[in-house]
DSSP file (Angstrom, degrees, kcal/mol; ACC not computed):
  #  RESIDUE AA STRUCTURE BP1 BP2  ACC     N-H-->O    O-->H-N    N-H-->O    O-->H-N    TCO  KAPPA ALPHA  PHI   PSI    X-CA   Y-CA   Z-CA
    1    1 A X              0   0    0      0, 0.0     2,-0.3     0, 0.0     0, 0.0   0.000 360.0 360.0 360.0 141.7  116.5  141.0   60.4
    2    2 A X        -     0   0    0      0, 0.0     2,-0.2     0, 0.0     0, 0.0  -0.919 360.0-117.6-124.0 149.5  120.5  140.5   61.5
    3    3 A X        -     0   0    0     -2,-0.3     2,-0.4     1,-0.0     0, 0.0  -0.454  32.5-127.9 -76.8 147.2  121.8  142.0   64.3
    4    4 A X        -     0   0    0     -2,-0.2    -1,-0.0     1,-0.0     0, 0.0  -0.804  28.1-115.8-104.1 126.8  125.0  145.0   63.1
    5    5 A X        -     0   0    0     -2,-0.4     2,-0.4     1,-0.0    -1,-0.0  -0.315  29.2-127.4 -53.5 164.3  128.2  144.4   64.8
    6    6 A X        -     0   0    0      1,-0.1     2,-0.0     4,-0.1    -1,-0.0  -0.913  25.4-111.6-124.1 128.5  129.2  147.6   67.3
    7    7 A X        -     0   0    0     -2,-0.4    -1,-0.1     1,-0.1     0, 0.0  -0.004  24.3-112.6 -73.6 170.6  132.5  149.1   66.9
    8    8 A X  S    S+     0   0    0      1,-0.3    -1,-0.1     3,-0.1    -2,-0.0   0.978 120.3  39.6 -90.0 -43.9  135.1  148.7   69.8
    9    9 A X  S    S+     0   0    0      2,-0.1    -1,-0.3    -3,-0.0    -3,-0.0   0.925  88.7 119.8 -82.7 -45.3  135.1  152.5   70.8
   10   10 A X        -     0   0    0      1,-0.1     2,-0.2     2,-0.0    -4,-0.1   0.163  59.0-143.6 -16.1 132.1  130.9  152.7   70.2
   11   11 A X        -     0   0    0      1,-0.2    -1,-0.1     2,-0.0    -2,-0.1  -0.627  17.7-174.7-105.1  62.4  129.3  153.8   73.7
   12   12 A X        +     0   0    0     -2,-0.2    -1,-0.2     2,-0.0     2,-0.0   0.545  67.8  29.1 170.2 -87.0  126.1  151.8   73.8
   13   13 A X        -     0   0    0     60,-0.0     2,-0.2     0, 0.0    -2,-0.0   0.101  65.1-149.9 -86.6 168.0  124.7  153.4   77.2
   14   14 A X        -     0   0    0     -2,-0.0     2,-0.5     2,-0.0    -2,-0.0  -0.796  24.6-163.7-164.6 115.2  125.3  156.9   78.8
   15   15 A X        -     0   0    0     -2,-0.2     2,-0.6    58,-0.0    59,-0.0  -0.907  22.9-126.0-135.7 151.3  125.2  157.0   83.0
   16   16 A X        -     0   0    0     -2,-0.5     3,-0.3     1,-0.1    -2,-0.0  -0.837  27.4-168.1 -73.6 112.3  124.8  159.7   85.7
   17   17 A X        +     0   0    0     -2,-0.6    -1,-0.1     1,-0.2    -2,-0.0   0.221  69.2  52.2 -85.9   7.6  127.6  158.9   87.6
   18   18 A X  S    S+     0   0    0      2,-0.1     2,-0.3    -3,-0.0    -1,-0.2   0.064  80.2 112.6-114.6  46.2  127.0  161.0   90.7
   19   19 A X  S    S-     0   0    0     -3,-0.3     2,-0.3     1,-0.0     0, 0.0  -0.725  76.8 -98.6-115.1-180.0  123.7  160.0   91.6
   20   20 A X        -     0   0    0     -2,-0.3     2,-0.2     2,-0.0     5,-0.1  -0.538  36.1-116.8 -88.2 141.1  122.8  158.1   94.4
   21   21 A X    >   -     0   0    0     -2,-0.3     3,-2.7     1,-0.2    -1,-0.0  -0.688  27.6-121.6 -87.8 138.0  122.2  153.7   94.0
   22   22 A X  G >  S+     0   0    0      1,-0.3     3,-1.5    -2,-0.2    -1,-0.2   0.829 114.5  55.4 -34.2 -51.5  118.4  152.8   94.8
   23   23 A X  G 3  S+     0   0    0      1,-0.2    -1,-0.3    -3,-0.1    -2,-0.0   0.868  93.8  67.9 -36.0 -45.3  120.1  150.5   97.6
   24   24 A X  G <  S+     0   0    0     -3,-2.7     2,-0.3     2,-0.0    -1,-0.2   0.344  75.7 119.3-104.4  -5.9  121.8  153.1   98.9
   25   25 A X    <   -     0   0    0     -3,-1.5     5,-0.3     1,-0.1    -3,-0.0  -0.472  61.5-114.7 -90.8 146.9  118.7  155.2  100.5
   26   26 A X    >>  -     0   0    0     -2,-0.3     4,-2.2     1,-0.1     3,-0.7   0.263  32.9-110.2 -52.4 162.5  118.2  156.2  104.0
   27   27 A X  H 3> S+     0   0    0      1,-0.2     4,-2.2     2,-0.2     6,-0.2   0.870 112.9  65.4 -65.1 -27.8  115.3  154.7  105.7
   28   28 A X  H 3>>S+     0   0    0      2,-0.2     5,-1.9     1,-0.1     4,-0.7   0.953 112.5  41.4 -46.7 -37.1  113.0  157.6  106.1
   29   29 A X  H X45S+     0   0    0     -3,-0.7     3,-1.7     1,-0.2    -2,-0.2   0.992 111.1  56.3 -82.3 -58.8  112.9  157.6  101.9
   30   30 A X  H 3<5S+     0   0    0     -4,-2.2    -1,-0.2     1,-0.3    -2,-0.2   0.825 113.3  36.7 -56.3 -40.3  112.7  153.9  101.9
   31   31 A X  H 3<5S-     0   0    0     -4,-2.2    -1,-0.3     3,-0.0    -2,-0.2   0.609 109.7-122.5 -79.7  -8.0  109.2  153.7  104.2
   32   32 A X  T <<5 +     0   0    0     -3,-1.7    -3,-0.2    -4,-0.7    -2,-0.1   0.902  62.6 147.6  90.0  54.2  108.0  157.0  102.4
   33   33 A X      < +     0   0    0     -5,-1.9     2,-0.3    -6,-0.2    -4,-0.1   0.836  56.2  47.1 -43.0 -53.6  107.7  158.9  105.8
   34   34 A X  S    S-     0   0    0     -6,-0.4     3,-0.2     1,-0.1     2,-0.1  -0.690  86.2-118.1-122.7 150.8  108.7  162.5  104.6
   35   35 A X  S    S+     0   0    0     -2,-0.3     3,-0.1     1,-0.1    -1,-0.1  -0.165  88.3  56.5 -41.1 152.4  107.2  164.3  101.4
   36   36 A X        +     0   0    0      1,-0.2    -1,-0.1    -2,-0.1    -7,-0.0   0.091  64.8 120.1  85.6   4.4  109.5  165.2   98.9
   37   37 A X        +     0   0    0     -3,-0.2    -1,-0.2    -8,-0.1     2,-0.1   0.240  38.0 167.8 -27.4 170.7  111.1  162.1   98.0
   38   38 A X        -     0   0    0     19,-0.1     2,-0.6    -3,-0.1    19,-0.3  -0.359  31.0-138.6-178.2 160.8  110.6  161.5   94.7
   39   39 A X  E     -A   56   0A   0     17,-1.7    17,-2.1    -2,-0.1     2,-0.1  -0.923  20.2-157.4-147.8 124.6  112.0  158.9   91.4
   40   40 A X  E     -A   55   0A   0     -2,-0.6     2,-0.2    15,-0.2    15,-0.2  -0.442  15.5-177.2 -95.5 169.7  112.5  160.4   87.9
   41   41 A X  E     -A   54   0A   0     13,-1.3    13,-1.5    -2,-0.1     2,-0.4  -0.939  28.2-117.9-157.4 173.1  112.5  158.2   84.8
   42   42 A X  E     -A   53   0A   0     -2,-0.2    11,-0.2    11,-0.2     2,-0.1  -0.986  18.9-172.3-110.1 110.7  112.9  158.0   80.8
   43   43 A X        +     0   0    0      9,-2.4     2,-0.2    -2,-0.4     9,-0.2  -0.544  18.0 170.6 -67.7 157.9  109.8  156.9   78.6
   44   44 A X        -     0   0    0      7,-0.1     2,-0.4    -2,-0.1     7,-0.2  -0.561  22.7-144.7-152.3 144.1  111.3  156.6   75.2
   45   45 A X    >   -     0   0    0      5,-1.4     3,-1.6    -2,-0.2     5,-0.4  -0.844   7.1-145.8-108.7 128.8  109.0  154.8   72.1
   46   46 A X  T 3  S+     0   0    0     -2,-0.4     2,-0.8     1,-0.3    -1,-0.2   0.878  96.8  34.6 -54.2 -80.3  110.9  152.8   69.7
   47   47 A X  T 3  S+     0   0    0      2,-0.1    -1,-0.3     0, 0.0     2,-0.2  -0.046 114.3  62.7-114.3   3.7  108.9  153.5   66.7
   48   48 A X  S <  S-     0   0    0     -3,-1.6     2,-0.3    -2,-0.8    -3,-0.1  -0.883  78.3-136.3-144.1 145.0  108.2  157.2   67.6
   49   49 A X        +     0   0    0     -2,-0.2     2,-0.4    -5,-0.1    -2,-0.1  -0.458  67.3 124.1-129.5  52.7  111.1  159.6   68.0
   50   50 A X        -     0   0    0     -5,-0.4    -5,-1.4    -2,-0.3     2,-0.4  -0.833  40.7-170.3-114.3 150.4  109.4  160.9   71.2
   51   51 A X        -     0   0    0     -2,-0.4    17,-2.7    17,-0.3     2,-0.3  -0.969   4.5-178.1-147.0 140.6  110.9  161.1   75.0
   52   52 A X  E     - B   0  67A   0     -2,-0.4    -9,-2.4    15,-0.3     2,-0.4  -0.830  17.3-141.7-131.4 139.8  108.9  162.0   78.5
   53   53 A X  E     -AB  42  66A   0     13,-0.7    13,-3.4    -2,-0.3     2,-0.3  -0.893   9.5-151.0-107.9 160.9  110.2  162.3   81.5
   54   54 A X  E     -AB  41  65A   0    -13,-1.5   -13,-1.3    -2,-0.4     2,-0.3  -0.825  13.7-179.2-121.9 146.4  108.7  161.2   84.4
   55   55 A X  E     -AB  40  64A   0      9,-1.6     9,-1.8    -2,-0.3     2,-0.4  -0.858   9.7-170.9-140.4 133.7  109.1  162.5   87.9
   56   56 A X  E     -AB  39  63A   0    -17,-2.1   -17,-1.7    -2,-0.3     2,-0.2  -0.938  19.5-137.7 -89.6 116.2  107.0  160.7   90.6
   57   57 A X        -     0   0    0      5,-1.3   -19,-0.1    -2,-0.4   -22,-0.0  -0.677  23.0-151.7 -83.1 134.6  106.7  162.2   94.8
   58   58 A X  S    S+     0   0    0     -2,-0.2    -1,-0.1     3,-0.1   -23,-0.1   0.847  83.5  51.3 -78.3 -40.3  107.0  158.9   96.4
   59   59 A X  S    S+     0   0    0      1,-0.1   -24,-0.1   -25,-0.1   -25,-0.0   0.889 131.3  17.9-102.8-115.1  104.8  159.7   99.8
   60   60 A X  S    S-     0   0    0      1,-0.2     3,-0.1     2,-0.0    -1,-0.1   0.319  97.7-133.0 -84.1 -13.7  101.6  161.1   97.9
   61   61 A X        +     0   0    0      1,-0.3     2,-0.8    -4,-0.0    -1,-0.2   0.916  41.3 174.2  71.9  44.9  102.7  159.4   94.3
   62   62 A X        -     0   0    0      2,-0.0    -5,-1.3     0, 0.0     2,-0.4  -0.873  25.9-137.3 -79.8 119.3  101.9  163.1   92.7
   63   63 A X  E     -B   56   0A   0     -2,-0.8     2,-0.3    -7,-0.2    -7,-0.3  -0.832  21.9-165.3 -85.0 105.3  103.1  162.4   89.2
   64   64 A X  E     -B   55   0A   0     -9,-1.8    -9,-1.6    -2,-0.4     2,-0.5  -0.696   4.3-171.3-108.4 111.8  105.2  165.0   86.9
   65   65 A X  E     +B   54   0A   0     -2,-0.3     2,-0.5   -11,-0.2   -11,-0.2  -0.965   5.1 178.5-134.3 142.8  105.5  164.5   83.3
   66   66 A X  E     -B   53   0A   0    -13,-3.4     2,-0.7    -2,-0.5   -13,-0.7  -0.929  22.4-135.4-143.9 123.9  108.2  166.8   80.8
   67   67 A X  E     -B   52   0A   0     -2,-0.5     2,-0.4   -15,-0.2   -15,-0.3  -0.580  23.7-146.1 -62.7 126.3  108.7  166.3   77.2
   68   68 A X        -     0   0    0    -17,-2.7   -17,-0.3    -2,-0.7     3,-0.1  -0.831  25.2-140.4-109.6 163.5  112.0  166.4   76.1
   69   69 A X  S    S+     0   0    0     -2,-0.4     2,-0.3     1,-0.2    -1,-0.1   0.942  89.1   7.2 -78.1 -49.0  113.6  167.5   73.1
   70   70 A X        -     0   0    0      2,-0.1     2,-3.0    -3,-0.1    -1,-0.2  -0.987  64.1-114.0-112.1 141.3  115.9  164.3   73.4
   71   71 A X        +     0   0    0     -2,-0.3     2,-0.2    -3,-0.1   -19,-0.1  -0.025  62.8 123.3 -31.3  18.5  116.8  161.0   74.9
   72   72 A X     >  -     0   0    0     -2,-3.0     4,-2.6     1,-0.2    -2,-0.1  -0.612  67.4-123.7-121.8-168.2  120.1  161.6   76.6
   73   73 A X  H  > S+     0   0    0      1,-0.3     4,-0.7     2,-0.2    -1,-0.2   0.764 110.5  52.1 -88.8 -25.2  121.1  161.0   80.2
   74   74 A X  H >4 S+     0   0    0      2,-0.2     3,-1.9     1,-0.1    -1,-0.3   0.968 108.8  48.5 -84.8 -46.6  122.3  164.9   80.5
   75   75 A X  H 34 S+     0   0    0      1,-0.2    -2,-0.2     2,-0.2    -1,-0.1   0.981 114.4  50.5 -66.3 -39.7  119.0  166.5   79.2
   76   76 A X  H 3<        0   0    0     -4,-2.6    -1,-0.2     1,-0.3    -2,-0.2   0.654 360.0 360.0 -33.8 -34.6  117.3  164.3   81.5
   77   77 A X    <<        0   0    0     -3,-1.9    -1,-0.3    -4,-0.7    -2,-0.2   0.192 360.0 360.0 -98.1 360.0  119.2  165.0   84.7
């Protein structure tokens, strides 16, 4: 298998630019004090043209799961 060059203009990635950097949170969230915290994600399976989002409550770790119709960074958000 050979890897295909990517064109100059090709956008590779897609990012949330207003959201807040993992670094960047106050300490209450970072010791998991307060309820309601909570850390989204993207599942996506190579070989299956399926995508889950995840949302996770940090403090009680209750776990949230949503199909989505597609992979990109806006239906996600």
């Amino acid at each position: 298998m050979h890897r295909r060059k990517r064109s100059a203009g090709e956008n590779r990635r897609k990012y949330i630019y207003c959201s807040t950097l993992i670094d960047n949170r106050p300490k209450e969230v970072e010791q998991r004090l307060v309820p309601g915290h909570g850390e989204g994600g993207l599942v996506k399976d190579k070989q299956n043209p399926s995508q889950v989002g995840t949302l996770v409550e940090r403090t009680t770790l209750y776990v949230v799961l949503v199909k989505l119709e597609n992979g990109r960074a806006e239906n996600a958000a």
